[in-house]
N, C-alpha and C positions, 0 to 999 in steps of 0.2 A: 393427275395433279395431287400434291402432296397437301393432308390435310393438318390443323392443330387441332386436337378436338371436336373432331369431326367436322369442322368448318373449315373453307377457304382463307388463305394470311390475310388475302385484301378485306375480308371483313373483320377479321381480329383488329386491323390497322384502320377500317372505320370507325371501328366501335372507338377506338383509345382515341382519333381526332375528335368525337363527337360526345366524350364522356370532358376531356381539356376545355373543349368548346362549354359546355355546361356548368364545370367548375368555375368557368372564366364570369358565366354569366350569373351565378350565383354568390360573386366574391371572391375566388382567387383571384388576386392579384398577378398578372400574368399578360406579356404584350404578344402582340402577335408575332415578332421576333421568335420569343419563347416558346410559345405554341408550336413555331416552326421546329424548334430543335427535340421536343418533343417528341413530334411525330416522327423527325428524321431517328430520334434514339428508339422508337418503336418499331421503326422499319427495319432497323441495323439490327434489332434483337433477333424478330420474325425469322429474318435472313439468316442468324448463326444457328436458331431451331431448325428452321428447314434446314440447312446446309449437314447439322450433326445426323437430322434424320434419314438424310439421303448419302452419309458419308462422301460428301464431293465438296472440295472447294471450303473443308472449313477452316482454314490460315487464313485465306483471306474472310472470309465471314467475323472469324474474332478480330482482325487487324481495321474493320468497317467498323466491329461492334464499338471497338475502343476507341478511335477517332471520333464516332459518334456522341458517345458517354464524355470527353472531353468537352465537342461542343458544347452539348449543354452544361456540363459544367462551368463553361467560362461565359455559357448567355446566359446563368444562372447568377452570375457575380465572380466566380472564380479569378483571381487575378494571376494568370499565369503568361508570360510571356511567351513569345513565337517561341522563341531557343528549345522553352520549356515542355512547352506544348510536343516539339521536336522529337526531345530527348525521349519522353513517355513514349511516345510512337514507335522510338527507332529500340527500345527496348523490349516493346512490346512485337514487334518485329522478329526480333535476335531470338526471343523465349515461342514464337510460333516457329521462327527456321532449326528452331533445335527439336523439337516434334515432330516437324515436317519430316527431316532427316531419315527419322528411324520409323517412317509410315510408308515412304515412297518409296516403289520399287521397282525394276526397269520391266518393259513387257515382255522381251527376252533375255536369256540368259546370258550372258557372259560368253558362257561356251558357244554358244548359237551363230556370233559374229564373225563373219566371216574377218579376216584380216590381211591384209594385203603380204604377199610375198616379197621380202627382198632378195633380188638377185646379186652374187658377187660378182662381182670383176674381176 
């Protein structure tokens, strides 16, 4: 299992519900809504560290992270409409599938493939 600092994510992702949870009880103003989106942008983060340090799957790790980051922005007060909310995503999208691009690469060659023969007539 991959570590962050030599700990496990599920405790880094304790630690930050239980550090909100104490803010909350010491005066942050902050609903449990909020809390919730929180912890969801802690887990989305976790996931794009793990995902860079294991080089697998991070287009979607940053496309979770930014969706993420959005929620709480908009449990945060953001006033951003769906369309809006849309657009950011599908941008954020287009700028992962243009990296993705020139990362991905097929597990044989080209040459490798076999191809079917056409016979004349």
């Amino acid at each position: 299992m991959r570590t962050l600092l030599g700990r496990e994510p599920s405790l880094w992702l304790g630690l930050v519900a239980v550090l909100v949870k104490m803010a909350t009880a010491f005066g942050l103003d902050v609903t449990s809504e909020q809390q919730a989106v929180v912890n969801a942008l802690a887990a989305a983060l976790v996931g794009l560290i793990l995902a860079v340090m294991a080089h697998d799957g991070v287009g979607a790790a940053i496309l979770g992270f930014v969706q993420a980051a959005i929620a709480l922005a908009v449990g945060f007060g953001l006033d951003w409409s769906a369309e809006r909310q849309a657009v950011v995503l599908s941008v954020a999208a287009a700028v992962v599938a243009m990296f993705d691009r020139t990362q991905v690469t097929a597990p044989v060659p080209a040459a490798a493939v076999k191809r079917p023969v056409r016979s004349v007539s």
